[in-house]
Backbone as XML, in Angstrom:
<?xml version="1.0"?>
<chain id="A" units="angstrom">
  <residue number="1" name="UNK">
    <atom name="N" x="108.303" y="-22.617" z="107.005"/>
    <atom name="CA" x="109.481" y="-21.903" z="107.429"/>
    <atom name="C" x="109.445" y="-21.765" z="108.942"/>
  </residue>
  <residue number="2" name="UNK">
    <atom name="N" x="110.354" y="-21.936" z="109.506"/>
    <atom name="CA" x="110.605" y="-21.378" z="111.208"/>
    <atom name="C" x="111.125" y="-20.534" z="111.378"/>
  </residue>
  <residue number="3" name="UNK">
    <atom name="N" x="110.667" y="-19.972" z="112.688"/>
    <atom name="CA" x="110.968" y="-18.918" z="113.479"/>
    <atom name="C" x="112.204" y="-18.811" z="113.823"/>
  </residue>
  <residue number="4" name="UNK">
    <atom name="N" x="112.976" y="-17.473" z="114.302"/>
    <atom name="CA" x="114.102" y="-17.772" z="114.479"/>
    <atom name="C" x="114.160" y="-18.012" z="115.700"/>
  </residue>
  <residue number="5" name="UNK">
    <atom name="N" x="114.706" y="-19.175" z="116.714"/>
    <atom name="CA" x="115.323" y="-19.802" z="117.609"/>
    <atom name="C" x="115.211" y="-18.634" z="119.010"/>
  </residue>
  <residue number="6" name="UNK">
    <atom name="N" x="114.116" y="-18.710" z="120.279"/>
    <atom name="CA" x="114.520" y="-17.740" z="121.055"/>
    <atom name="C" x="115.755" y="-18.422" z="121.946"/>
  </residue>
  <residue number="7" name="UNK">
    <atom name="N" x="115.985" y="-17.846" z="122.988"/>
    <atom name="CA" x="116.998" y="-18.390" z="124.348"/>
    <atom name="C" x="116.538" y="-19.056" z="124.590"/>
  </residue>
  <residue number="8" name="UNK">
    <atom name="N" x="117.217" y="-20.090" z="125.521"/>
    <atom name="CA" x="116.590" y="-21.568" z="126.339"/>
    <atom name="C" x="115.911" y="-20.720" z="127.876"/>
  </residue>
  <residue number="9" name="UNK">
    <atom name="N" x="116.236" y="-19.635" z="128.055"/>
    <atom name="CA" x="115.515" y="-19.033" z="129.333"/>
    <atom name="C" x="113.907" y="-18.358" z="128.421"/>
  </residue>
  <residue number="10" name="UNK">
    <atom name="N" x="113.672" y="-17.750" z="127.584"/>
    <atom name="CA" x="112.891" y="-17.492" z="126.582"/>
    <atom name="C" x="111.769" y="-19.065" z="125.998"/>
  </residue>
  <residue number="11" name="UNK">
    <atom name="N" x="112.349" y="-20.010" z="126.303"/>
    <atom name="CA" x="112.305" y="-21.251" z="125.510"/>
    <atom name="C" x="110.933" y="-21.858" z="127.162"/>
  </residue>
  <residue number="12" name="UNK">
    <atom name="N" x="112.044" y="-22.058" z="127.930"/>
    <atom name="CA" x="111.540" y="-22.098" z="129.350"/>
    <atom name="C" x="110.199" y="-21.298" z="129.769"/>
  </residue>
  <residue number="13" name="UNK">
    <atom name="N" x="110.346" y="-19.891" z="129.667"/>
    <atom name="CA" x="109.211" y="-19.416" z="130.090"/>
    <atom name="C" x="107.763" y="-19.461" z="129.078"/>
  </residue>
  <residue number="14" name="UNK">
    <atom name="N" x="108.339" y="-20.042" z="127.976"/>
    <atom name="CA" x="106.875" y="-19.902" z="126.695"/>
    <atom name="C" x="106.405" y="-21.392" z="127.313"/>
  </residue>
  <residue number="15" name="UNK">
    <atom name="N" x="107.398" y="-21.948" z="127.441"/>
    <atom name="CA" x="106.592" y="-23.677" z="127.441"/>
    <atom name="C" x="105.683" y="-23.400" z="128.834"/>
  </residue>
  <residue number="16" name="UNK">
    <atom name="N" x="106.280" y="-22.929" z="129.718"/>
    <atom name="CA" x="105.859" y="-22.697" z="131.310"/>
    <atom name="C" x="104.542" y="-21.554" z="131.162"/>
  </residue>
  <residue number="17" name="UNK">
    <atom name="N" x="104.525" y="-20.882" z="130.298"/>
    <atom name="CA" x="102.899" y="-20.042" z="129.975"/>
    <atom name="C" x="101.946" y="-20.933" z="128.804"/>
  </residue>
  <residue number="18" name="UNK">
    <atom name="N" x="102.413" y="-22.134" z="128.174"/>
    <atom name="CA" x="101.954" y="-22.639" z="127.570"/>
    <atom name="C" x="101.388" y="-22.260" z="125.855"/>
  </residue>
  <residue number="19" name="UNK">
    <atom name="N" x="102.881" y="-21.755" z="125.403"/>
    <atom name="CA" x="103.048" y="-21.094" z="124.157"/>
    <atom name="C" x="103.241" y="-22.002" z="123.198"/>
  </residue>
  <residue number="20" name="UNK">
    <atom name="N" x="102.555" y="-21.575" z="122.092"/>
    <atom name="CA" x="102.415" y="-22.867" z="120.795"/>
    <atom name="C" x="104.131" y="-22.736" z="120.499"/>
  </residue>
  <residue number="21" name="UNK">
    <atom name="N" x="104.559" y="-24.069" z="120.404"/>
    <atom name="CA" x="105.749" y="-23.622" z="119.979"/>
    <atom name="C" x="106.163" y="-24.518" z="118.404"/>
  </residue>
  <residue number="22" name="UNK">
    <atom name="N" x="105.131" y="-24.367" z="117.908"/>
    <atom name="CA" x="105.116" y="-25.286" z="116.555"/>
    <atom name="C" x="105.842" y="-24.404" z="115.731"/>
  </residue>
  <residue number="23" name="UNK">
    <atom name="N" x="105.655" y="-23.379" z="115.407"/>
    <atom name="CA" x="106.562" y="-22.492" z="114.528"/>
    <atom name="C" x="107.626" y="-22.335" z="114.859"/>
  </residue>
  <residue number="24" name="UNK">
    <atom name="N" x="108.445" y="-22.715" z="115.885"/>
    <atom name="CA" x="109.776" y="-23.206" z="116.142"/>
    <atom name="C" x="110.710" y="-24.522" z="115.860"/>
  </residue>
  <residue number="25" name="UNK">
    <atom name="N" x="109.537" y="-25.373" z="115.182"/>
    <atom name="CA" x="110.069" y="-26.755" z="114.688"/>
    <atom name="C" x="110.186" y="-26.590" z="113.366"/>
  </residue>
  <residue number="26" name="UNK">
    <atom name="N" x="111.117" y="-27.434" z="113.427"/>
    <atom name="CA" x="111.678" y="-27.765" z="111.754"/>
    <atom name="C" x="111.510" y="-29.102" z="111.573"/>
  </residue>
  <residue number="27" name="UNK">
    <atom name="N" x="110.078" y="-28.714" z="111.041"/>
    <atom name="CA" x="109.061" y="-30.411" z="110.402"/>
    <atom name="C" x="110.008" y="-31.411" z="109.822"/>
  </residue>
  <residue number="28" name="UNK">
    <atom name="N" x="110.943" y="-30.765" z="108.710"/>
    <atom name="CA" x="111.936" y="-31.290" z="107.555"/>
    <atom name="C" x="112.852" y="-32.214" z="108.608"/>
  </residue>
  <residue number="29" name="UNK">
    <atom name="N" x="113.202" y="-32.203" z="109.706"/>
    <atom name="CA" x="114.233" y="-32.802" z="110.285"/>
    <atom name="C" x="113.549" y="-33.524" z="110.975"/>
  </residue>
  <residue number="30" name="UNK">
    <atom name="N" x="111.880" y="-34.117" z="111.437"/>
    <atom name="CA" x="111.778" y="-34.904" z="112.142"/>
    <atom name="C" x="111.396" y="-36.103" z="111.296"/>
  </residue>
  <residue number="31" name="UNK">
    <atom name="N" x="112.051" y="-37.128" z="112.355"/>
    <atom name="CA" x="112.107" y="-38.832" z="111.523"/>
    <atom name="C" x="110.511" y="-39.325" z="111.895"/>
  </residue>
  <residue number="32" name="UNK">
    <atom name="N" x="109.859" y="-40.294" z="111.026"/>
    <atom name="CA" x="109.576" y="-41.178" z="111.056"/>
    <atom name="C" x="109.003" y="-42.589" z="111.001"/>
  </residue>
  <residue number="33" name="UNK">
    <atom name="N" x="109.975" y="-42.831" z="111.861"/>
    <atom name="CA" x="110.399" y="-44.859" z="111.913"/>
    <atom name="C" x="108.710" y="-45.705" z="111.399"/>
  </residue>
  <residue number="34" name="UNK">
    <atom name="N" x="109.314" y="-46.855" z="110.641"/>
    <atom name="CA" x="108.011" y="-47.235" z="109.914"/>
    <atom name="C" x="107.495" y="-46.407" z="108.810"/>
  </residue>
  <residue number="35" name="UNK">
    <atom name="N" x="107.384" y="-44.912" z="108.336"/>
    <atom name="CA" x="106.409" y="-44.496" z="107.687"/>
    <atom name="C" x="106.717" y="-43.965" z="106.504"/>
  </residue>
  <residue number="36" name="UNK">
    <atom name="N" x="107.890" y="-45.291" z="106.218"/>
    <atom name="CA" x="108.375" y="-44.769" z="104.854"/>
    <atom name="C" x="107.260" y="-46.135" z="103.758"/>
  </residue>
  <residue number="37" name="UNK">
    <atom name="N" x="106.768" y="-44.850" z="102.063"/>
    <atom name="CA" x="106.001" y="-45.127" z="101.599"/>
    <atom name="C" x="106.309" y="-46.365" z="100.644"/>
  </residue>
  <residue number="38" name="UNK">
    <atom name="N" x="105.659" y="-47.198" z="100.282"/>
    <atom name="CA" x="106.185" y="-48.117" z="98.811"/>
    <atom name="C" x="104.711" y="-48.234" z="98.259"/>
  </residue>
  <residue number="39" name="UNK">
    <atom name="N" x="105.358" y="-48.426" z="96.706"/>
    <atom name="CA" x="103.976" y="-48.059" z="95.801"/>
    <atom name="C" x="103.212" y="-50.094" z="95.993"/>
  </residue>
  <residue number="40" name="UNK">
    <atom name="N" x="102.294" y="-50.215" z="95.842"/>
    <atom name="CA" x="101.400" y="-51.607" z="95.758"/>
    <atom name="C" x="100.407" y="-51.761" z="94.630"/>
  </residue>
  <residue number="41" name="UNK">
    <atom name="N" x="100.901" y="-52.034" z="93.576"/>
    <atom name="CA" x="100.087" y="-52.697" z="92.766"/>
    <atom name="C" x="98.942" y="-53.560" z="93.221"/>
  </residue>
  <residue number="42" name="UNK">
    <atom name="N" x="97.346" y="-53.152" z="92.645"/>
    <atom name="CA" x="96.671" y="-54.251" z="92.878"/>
    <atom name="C" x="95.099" y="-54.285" z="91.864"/>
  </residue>
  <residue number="43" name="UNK">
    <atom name="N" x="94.777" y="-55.999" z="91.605"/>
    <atom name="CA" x="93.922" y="-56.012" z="90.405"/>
    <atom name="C" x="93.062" y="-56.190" z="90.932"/>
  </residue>
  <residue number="44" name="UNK">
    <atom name="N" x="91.522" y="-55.620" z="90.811"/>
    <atom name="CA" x="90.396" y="-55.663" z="90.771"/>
    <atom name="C" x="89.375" y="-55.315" z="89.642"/>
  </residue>
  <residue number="45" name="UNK">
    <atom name="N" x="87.768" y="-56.147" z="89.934"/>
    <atom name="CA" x="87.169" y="-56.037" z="88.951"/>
    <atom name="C" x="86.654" y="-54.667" z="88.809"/>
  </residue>
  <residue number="46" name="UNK">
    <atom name="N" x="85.952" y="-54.878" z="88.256"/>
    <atom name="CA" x="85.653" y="-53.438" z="87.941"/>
    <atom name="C" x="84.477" y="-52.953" z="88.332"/>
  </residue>
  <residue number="47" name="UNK">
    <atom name="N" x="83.607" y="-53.677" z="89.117"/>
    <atom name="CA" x="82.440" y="-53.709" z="89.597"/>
    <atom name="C" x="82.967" y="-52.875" z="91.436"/>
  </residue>
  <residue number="48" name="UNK">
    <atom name="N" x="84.085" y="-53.646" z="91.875"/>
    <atom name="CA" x="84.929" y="-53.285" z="92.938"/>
    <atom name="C" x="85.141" y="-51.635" z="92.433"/>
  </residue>
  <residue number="49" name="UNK">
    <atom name="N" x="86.146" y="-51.122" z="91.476"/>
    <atom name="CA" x="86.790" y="-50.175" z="91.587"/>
    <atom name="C" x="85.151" y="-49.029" z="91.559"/>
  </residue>
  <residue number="50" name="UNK">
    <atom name="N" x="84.137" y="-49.294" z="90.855"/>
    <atom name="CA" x="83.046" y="-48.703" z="90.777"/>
    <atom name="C" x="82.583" y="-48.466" z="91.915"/>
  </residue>
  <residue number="51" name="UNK">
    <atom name="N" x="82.112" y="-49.215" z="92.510"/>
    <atom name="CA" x="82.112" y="-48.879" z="94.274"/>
    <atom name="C" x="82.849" y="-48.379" z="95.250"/>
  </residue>
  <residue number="52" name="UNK">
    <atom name="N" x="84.070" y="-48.855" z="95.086"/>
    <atom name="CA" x="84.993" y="-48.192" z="95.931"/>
    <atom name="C" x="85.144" y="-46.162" z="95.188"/>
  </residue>
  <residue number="53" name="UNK">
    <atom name="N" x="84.948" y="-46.114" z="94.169"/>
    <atom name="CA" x="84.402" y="-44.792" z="93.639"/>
    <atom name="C" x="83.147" y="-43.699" z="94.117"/>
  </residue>
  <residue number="54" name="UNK">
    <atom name="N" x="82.861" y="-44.872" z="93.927"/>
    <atom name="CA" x="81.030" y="-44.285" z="94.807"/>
    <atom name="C" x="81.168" y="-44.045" z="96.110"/>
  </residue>
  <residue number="55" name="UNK">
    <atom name="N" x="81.656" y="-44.865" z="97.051"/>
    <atom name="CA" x="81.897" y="-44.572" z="98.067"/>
    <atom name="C" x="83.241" y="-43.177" z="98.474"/>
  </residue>
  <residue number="56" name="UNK">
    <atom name="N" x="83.986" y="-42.960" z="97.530"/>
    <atom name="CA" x="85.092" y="-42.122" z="97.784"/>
    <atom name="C" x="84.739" y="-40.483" z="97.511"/>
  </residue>
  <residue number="57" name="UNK">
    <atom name="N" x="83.514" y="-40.555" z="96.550"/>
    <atom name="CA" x="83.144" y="-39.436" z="96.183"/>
    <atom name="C" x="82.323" y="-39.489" z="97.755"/>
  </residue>
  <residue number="58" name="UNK">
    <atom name="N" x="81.114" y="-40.091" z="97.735"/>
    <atom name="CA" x="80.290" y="-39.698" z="99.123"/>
    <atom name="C" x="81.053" y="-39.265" z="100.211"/>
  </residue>
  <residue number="59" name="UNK">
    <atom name="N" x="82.583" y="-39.212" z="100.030"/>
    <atom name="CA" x="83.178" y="-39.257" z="101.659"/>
    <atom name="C" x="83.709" y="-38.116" z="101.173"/>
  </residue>
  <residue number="60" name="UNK">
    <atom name="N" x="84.339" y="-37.710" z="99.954"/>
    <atom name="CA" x="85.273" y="-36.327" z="99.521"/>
    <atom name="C" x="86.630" y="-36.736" z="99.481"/>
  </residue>
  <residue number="61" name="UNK">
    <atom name="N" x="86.662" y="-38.180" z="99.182"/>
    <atom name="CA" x="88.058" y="-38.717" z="99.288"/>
    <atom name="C" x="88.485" y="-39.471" z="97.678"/>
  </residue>
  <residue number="62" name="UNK">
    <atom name="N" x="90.064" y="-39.307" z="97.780"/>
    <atom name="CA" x="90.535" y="-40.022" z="96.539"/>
    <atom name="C" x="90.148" y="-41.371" z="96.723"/>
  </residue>
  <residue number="63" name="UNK">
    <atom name="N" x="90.044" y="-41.960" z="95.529"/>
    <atom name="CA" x="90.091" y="-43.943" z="95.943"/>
    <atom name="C" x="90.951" y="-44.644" z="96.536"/>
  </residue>
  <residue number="64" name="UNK">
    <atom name="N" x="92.213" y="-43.658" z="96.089"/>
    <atom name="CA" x="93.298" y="-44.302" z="97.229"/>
    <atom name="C" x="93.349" y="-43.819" z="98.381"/>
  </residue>
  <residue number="65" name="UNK">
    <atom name="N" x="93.037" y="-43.050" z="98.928"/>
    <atom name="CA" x="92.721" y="-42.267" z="100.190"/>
    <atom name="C" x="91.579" y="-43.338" z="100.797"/>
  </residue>
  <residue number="66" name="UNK">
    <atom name="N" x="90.596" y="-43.760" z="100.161"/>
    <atom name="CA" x="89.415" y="-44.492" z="100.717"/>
    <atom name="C" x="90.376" y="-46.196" z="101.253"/>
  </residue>
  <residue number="67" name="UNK">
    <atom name="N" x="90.813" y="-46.512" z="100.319"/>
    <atom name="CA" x="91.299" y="-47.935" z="100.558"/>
    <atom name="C" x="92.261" y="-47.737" z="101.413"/>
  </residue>
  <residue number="68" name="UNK">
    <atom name="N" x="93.205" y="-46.624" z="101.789"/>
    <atom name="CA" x="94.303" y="-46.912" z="102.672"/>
    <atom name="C" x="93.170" y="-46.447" z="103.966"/>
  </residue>
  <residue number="69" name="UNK">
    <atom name="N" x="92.942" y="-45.784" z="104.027"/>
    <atom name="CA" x="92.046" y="-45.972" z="105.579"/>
    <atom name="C" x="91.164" y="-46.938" z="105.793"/>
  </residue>
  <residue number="70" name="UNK">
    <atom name="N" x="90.495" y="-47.743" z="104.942"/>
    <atom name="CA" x="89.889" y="-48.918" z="105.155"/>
    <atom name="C" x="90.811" y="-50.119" z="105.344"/>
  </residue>
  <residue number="71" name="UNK">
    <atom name="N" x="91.835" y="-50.067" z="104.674"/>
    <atom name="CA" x="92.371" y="-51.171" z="104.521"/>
    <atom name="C" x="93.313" y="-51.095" z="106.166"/>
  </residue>
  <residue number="72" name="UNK">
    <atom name="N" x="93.667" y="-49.974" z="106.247"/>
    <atom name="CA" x="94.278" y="-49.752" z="107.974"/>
    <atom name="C" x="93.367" y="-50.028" z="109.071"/>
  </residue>
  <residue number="73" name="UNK">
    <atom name="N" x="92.205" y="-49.803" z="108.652"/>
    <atom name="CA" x="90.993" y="-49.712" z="110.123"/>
    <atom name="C" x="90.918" y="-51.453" z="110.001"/>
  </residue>
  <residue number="74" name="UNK">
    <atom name="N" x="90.788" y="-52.256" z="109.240"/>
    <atom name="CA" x="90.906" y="-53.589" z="108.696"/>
    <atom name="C" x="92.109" y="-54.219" z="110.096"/>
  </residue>
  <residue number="75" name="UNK">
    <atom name="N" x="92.744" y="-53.792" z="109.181"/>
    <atom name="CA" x="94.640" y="-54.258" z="109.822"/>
    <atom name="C" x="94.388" y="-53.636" z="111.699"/>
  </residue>
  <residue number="76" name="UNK">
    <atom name="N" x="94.068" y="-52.810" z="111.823"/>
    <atom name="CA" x="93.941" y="-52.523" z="113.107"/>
    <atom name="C" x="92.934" y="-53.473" z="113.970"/>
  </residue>
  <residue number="77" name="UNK">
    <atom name="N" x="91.737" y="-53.820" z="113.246"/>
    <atom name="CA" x="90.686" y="-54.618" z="113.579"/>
    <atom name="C" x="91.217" y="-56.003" z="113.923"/>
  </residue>
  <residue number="78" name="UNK">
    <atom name="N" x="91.926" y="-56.496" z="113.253"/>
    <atom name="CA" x="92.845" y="-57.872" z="113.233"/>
    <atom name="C" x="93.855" y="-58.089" z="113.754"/>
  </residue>
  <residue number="79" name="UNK">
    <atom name="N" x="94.602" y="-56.669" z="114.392"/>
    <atom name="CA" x="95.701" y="-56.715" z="115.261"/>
    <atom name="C" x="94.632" y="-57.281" z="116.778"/>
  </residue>
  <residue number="80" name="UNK">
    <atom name="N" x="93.493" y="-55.892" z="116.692"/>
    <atom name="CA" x="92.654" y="-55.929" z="118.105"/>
    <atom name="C" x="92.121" y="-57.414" z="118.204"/>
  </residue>
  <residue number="81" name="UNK">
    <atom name="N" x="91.981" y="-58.310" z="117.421"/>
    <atom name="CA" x="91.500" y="-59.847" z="117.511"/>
    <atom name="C" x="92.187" y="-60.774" z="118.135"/>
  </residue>
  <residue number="82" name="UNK">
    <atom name="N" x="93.648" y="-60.293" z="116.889"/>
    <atom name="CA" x="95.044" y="-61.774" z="117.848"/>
    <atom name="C" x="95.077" y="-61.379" z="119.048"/>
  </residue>
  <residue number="83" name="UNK">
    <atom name="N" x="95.201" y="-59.418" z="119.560"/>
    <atom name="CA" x="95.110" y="-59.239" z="121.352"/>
    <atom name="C" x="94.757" y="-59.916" z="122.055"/>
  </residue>
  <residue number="84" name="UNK">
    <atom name="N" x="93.561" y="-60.002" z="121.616"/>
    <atom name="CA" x="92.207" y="-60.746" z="122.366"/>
    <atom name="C" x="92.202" y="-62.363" z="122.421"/>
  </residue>
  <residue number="85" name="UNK">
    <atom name="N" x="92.601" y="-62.513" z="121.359"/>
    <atom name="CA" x="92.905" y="-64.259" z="121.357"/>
    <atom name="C" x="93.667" y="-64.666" z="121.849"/>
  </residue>
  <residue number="86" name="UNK">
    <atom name="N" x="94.704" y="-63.912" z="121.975"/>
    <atom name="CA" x="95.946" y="-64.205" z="122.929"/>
    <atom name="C" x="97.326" y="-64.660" z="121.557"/>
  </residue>
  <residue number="87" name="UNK">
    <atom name="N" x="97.099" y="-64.337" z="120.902"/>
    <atom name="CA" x="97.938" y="-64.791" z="119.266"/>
    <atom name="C" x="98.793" y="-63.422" z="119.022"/>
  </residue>
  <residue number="88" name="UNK">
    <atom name="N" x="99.985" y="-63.226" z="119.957"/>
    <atom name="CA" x="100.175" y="-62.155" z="119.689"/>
    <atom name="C" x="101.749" y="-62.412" z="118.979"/>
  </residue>
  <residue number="89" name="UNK">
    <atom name="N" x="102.326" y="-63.230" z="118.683"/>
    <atom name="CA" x="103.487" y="-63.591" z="117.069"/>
    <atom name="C" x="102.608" y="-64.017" z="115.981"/>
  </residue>
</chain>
């Protein structure tokens, strides 16, 4: 829930004393671009999903929680490569 809305002179002097002004945003209305979700089916053995288990408990994470941050640090790793290679389409 947010706060109710001070003055833009009120607004001015919190930012200028360096006042949290997060409880003045309305999370619900901000966009964004790219970070809309779609579901991904995918088959593995079962020797895989066992590990990727083992590893999700040791971390305190769901399995899908484990694979989307691996699978991003991955994708990030391979963006940082074409950089470097000069392969950047």
């Amino acid at each position: 829930m947010t706060a109710k809305m001070p003055s833009a002179s009120d607004i001015d002097r919190m930012v200028d004393e360096g006042v949290d002004m997060t409880p003045y945003i309305d999370m619900s209305s901000i966009e964004q671009p790219g970070r809309n979700q779609r579901r991904v089916g995918i088959d593995m053995v079962e020797t895989m999903i066992s590990r990727l288990d083992f590893y999700a408990a040791q971390y305190g994470v769901t399995r899908q929680s484990l694979m989307k941050l691996w699978l991003g640090e991955r994708l990030d790793q391979e963006d940082d490569r074409r950089l470097r290679s000069g392969k950047l389409a």
